[in-house]
N, C-alpha and C positions, 0 to 999 in steps of 0.2 A: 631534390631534397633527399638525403641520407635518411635510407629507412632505419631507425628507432630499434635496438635490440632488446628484447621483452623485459631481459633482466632489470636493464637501466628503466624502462618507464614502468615497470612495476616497484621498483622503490621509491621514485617520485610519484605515483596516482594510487598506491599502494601504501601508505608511511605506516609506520610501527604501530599495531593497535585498531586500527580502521576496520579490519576483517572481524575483531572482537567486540568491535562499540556494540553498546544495545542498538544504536540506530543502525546497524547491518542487518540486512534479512537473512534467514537461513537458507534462501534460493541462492541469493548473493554469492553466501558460502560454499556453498555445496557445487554450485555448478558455473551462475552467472558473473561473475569475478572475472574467472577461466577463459569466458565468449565474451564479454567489454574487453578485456585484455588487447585482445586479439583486433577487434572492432577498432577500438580508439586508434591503435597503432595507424588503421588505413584510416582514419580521419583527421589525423597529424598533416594526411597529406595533401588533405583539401583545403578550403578555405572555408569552411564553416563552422558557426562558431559555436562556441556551451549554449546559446541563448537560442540560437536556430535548433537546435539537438532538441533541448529541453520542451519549444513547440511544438516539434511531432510526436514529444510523445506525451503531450497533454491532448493529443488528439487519437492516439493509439492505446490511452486509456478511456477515453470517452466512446470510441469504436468499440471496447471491448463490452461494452452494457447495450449499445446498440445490435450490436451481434445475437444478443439473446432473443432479439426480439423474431430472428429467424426460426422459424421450428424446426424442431428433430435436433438429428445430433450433428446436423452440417451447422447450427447459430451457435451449438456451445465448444464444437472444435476452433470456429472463429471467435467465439469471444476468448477460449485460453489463449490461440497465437497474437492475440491482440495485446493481449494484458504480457504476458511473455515479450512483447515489443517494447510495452509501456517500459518493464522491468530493463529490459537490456540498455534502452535508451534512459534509463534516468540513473545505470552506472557510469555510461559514458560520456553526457553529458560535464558530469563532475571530474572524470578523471581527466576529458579533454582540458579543463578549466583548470586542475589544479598542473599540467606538465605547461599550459601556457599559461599562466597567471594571469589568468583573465574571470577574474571575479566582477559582481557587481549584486545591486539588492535587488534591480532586477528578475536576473538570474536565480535568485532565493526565492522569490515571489512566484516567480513562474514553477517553479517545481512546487512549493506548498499548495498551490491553483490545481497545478496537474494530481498532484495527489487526493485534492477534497475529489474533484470532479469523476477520478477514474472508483474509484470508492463507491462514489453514491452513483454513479452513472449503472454499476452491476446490480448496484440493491435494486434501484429503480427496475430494470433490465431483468433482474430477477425474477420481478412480482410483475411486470407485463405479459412474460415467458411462462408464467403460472396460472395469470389470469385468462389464456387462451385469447390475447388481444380484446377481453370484455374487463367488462368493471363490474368488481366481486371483489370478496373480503383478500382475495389472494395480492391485487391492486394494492390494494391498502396496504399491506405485509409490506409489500415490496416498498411505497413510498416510507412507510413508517420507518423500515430499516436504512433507509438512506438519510432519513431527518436524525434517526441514533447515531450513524456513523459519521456526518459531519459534527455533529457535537462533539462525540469521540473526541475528533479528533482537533476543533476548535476548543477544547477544552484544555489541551497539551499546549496550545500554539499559545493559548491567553496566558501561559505560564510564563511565557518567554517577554509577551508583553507587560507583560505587570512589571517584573524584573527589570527590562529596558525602562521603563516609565520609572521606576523608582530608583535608577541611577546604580543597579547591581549589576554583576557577571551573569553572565549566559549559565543555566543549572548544569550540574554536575551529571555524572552516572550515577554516585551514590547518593546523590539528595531523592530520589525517585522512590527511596527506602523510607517505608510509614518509620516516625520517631514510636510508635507501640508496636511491642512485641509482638502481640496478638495478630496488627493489624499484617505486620509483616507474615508474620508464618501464612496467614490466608491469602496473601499475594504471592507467597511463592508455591503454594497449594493450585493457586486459581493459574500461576504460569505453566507450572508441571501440565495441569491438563489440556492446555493448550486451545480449551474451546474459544477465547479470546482471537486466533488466528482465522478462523471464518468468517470474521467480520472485513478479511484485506481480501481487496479484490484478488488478488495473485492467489489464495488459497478457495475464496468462495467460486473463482470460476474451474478451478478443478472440480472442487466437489459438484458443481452445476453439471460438469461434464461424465461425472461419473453419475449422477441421477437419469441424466439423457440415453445411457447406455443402459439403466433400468428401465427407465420409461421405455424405452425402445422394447426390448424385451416384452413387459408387461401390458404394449399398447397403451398407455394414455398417461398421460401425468401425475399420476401420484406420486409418485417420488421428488416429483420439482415442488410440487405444493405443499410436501412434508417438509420440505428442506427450505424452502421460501417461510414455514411459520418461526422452524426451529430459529433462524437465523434473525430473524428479527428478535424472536423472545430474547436472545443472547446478546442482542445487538442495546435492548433494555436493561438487561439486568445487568451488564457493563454501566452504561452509561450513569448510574449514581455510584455504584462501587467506582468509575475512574473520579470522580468530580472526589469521591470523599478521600481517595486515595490522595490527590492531589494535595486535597486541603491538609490531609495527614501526616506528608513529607514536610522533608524540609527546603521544598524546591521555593515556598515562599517566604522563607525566613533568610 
């Protein structure tokens, strides 16, 4: 098989707008785009498929919250390459799909899977890593922030269900925008600061890894147990602000 010149499969797995949607990550942008690129190209030349891809890395994000439960800073260097794998693998899964047109619902299922799982797998992972393998309030943290972040994000996904059930189109970009003024300026208030991104695995297990290189320092954990309450508290005070947000657009109208 004739190797694929980047340009050509970058306009195909790349189309006009993709690098911009809300649904791209800023890792995506910034660097991971650049390595799936590259990636996909050599998996053009095998025979496996979007749906085999999209399996490892429902398993390379479930690795990534397991990893925590290693101590020191060897369980949080393997939980970021983990999640870092998740990440690479769930661009190339798609762009291998979209250069061979090989869709299915599937293949959509399996990635929304991958993603509750790799999510709540770090909270989980978080607050075991915190808890020093005991059960303590720090435990708790951790599971509470994994019951917030599937909602999160089951909360997004029931959007799409309602809409399919009531026989509408898939939501826009701009429907995401509250119909009140008000509500709007404190969504783009609450995006500017960014705390909302500590709740995705990809940014919670940096910051876990940069705690680990406190704690290390510091000798003991405080820094993981600081950052295991923060992230639940945050993972709460999302979770009604996204539900009212929702209610507030026009993603159900």
């Amino acid at each position: 098989m004739t190797k694929v010149q980047l340009e050509e499969l970058r306009e195909v797995i790349h189309p006009a707008g993709k690098l911009e949607s809300r649904a791209e990550h800023w890792a995506g942008r910034l660097y991971m785009r650049s390595l799936s690129l590259r990636v996909t190209r050599l998996m053009l030349g095998t025979r496996v498929s979007p749906n085999q891809i999209t399996t490892v890395m429902v398993f390379a994000g479930v690795l990534s919250g397991v990893a925590l439960v290693v101590p020191g800073l060897g369980g949080a260097v393997l939980s970021v390459l983990f999640m870092q794998l998740y990440l690479l693998l769930d661009c190339v899964d798609g762009e291998v799909a979209r250069w061979r047109r090989q869709f299915s619902p599937l293949g959509v299922y399996l990635d929304r899977l991958g993603a509750y799982l790799a999510d709540a797998a770090v909270m989980v992972g978080m607050g075991i890593r915190a808890a020093e393998l005991g059960l303590n309030l720090y435990l708790v943290a951790g599971l509470a922030a994994a019951i917030g972040v599937l909602l999160l994000k089951s909360s997004s996904d029931l959007v799409h269900v309602a809409r399919s059930d009531s026989g509408m189109q898939k939501a826009t970009d701009q429907s995401v925008v509250p119909r009140s003024s008000g509500l709007a300026r404190v969504r783009r208030l609450t995006s500017a600061v960014g705390l909302h991104r500590l709740v995705n695995g990809i940014e919670c297990t940096i910051l876990l890894l940069v705690t680990a290189i406190v704690d290390l320092t510091l000798g003991d954990l405080t820094t993981t147990k600081i950052a295991t309450v923060t992230v639940m508290a945050i993972v709460w005070l999302l979770v009604p602000a996204h539900i009212v947000s929702i209610v507030a657009s026009s993603r159900l109208k």
